[in-house]
N, C-alpha and C positions, 0 to 999 in steps of 0.2 A: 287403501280405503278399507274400512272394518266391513267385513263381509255380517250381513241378517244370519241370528243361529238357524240352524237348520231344525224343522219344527214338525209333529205330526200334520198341520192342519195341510203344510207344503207337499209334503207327501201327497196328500188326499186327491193335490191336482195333477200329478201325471200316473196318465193311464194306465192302470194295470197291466193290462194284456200288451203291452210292451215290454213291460217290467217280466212276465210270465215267460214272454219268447226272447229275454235276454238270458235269463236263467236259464230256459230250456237249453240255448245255445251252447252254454260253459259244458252243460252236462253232457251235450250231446259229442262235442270236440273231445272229453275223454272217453265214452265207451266206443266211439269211433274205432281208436287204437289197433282191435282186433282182426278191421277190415282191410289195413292199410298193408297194400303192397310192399314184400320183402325185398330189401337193398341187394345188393349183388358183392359175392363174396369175394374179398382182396386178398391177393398172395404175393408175396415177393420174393424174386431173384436178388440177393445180394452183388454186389458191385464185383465185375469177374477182371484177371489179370493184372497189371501192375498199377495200383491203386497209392495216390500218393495226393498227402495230408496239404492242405491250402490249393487243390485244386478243384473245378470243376470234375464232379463224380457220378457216373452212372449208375442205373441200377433197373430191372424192368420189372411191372406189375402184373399181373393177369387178373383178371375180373370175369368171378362166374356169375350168371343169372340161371336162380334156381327157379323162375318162373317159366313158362309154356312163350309168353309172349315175349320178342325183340324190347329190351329196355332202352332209351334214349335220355342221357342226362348226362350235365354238366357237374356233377361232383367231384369230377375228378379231374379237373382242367389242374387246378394247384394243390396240391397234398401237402400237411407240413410233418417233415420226419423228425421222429427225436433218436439221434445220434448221443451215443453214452462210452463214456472209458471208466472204468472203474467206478469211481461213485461220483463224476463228472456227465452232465446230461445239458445239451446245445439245442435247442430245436428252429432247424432251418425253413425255407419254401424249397420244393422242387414243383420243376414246370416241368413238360412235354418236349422231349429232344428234338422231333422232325415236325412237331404239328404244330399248330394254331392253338396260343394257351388257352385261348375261348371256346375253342370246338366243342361240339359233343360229342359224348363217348354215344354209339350204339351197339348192345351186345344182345347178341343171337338169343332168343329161349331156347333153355336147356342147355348154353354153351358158353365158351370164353371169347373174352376178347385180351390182347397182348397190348400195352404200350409203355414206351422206353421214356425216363425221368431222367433229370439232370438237376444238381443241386451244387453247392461249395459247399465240401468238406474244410473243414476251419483247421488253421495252421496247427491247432493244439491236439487234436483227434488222430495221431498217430499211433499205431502198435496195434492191438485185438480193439476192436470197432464192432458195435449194435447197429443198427436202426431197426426203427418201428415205426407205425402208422398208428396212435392209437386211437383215432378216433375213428379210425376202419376195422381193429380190432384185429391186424394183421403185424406179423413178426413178434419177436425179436428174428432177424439174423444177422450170422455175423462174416467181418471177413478183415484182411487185415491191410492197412495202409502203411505205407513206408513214409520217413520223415524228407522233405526236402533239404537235403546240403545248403548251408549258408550262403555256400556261392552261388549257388542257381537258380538262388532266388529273384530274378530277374523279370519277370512276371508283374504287371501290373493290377490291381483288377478293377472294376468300375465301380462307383462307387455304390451302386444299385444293388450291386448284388447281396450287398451286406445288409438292404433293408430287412430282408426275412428273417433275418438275425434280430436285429436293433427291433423290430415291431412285431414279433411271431403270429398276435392277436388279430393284424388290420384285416385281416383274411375273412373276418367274424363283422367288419365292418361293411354293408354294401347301400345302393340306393333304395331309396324306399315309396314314394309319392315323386311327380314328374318335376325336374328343377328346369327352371328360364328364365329369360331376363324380357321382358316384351314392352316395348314403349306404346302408348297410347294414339291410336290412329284416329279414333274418332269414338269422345269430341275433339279427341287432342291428349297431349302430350303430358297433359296430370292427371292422365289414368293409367300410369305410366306402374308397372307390377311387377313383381320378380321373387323367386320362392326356390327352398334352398330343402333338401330332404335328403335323411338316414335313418337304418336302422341298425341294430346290435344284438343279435343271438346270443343271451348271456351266456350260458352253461355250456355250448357247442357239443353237447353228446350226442355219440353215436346211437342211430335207430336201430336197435336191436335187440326192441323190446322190453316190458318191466317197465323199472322207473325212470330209469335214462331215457327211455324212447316220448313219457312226456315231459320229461325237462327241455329235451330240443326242441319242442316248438315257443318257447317262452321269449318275446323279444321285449327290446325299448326303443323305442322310437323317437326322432323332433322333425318336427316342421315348421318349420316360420316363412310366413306369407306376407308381402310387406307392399304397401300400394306409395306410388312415391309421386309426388308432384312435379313433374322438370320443367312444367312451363314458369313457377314461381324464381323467383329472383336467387332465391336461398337452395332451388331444389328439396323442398323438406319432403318426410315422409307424413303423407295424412295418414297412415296406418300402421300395426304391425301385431300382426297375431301369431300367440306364443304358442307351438302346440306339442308337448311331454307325452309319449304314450307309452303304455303298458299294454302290450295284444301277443296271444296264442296265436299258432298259424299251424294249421294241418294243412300239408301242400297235396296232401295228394290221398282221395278215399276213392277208392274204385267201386264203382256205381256197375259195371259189368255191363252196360250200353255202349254198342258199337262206336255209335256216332258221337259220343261226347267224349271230346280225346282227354279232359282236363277235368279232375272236381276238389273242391279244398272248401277249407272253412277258415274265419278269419273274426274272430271274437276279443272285444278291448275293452281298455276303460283310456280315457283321452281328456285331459285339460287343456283348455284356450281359454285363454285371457290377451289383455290389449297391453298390459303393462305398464297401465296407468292409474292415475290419483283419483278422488274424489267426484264430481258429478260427470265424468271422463273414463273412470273406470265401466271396466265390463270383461266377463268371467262367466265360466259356466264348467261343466263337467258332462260327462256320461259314457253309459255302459253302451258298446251295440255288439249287435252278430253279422256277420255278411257271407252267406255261402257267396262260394266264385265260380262260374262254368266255363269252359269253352269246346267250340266247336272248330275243326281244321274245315275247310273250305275247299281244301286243292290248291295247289301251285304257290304254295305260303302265305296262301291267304287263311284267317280267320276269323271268329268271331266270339266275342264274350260277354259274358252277361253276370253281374254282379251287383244286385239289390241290400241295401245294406238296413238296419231298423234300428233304434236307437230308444233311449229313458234318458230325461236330464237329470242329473243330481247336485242339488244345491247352486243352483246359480245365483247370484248377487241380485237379490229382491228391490234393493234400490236405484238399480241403472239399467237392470236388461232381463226384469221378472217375466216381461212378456215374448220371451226372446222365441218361444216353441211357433207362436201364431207367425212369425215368418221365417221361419228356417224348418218347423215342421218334425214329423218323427221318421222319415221316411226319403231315401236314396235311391235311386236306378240309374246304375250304371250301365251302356252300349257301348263295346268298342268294337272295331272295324276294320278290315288291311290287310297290305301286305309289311310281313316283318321288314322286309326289303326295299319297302315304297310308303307309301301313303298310308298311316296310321288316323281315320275319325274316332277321335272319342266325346261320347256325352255324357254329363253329367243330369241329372232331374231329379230337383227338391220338389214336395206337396208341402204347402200349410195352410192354416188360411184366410190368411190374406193374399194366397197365390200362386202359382208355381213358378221356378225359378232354375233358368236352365243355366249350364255352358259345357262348352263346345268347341274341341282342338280339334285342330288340323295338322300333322308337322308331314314333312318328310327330310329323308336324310341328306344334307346338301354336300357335293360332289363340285372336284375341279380337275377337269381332265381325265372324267369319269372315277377318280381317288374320290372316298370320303374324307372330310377334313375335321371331324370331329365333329358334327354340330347340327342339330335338325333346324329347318327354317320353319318355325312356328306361328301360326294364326288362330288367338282365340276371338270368341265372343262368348258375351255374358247379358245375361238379360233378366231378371228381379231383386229379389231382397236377400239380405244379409251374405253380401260377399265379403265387405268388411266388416268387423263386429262391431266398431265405433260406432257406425251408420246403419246400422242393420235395420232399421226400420225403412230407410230412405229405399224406395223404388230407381235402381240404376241399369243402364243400358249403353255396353263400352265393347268397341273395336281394339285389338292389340295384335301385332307385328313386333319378333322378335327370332330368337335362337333358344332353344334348349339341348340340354346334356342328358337329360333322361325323361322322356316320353312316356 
């Protein structure tokens, strides 16, 4: 469908002072920069003893924190190195020899922490050998690998291993908005939802200040939200919202307050549309800001608080001009738990024709006290514009299901 031009008199109707504090937001995420906590600095032992080409290869890092305070983070669960022979350059994964490749690293203030990598050296990388880290800004060093004899080639390897090889980037790929599948409890079984989310850190620079340090926080994002009818004949879907973003992410400005263990900002521009024709179509845009808090609670519990503000720009005048009076300028996010148990989280839109909440529940389900992959989830939703098709219609829906990321 031909979208209305975009015109001053449209401008005229959304509010300034949203438009003001989206702006302020961009500006405010880069002179941020200077306040943000320094990374902790990477070294490497190159790979010691009899070191030989096509095998699983060693090497250990130390990690200094030049801050006063114990650092705790997962940047370093998967490193990718890039291994070089001459004017030949391979860039592998290495994971964590003895640990848990999700653990976190915590290192002392003012001191190091040690831990031992494992990677596959590639059958071709024989004789004088590099590796580096470069997006830790650690190495070259070198050392040398011997070739495996034809014969002893006897060695099988899995087939996994070679991933990091074949996809070096997917490491840049992670989840981003919560994904499930939840069928309709009531009123039933065609409110039946499910929703599918990533994001992609284009530039993957290292924070270390200058320019590189704000290229790293630049991502792309999709989401697609899709409402499916199963009690129909056909199972059709009555919905499906396309969502393409573009958002900034400072994870982390240190606020110097005890009690707030977490503070970041999270500033975007986001299109959804339905992905449809003519008097069925519907589309919108816009810019928002959303600082993110959290507070630790004790015993892994937490709590988080993230209000988000928004400006619409150019939405399709002839199918969903009025789309602000029910979906509103304005987000509060609660969330609640333990990382380990039972995670509440709410959502609450303002507009006005009403407020308009939802409301998860998951926790992580278990067989034989193992996790099996899969949180058992429960939402509810209750006003307008959950779909965008219907976004005017006032709805209220019970759903039961599983999710992958909460």
């Amino acid at each position: 469908m031909k979208k209305t031009p975009h015109n001053l008199s449209r401008l005229k109707q959304v509010p300034r002072v949203w438009l003001g504090v989206t702006i302020l937001g961009f500006m405010l995420c880069i002179l941020s920069y200077p306040v943000l906590a320094q990374e902790a600095g990477v070294f490497i032992v190159p790979p010691q003893g009899n070191v030989m080409a096509g095998q699983m290869t060693r090497f250990i890092l130390f990690f200094h924190n030049p801050e006063k305070k114990a650092m705790t983070t997962d940047a370093y669960n998967r490193v990718m190195v890039t291994i070089k022979k001459d004017n030949k350059k391979i860039v592998v994964e290495a994971t964590p020899l003895d640990a848990d490749p999700d653990a976190l690293v915590t290192i002392p203030g003012n001191g190091y922490e040690k831990r031992e990598y494992k990677f596959l050296l590639p059958q071709s990388m024989d004789g004088n050998i590099s590796i580096s880290l470069p997006e830790f800004a650690a190495g070259p060093v070198w050392f040398v690998a011997r070739e495996i004899p034809m014969k002893d080639r006897t060695e099988q390897l899995a087939l996994n291993e070679k991933e990091a090889i074949i996809h070096p980037l997917a490491k840049y790929l992670s989840p981003y908005e919560p994904m499930y599948f939840l069928v309709g409890v009531d009123p039933g079984p065609e409110k039946s939802k499910f929703q599918i989310s990533f994001k992609y850190k284009i530039f993957n620079a290292k924070k270390n200040g200058g320019w590189k340090s704000f290229l790293d926080g630049i991502h792309l994002a999709y989401t697609q939200t899709s409402f499916w009818d199963l009690s129909s004949d056909s199972a059709a879907f009555e919905d499906t919202s396309y969502k393409p973003e573009l958002f900034y992410f400072i994870p982390k400005i240190d606020l110097g307050i005890p009690f707030i263990k977490a503070f970041g900002i999270q500033t975007g521009y986001r299109h959804e549309s339905n992905g449809k024709e003519g008097v069925d179509s519907r589309s919108t845009n816009f810019l928002y800001i959303e600082p993110i808090m959290a507070f630790s609670l004790g015993n892994n519990y937490f709590l988080k608080i993230a209000p988000r503000v928004w400006t619409y720009i150019n939405n399709i005048d002839s199918t969903n001009a009025d789309l602000d009076q029910y979906r509103g300028y304005f987000k509060f996010q609660l969330s609640a738990g333990n990382l380990d148990g039972f995670i509440l989280d709410t959502n609450t839109h303002w507009a006005d024709k009403g407020p308009s909440f939802q409301v998860d529940l998951s926790y992580p389900l278990k067989v034989f006290k193992k996790e099996v992959g899969f949180y058992l989830h429960l939402q509810y939703f209750n006003g307008y514009a959950e779909t965008l098709f219907h976004y005017k219609e006032k709805d209220e829906s019970i759903r039961l299901g599983l999710s992958i990321v909460r």
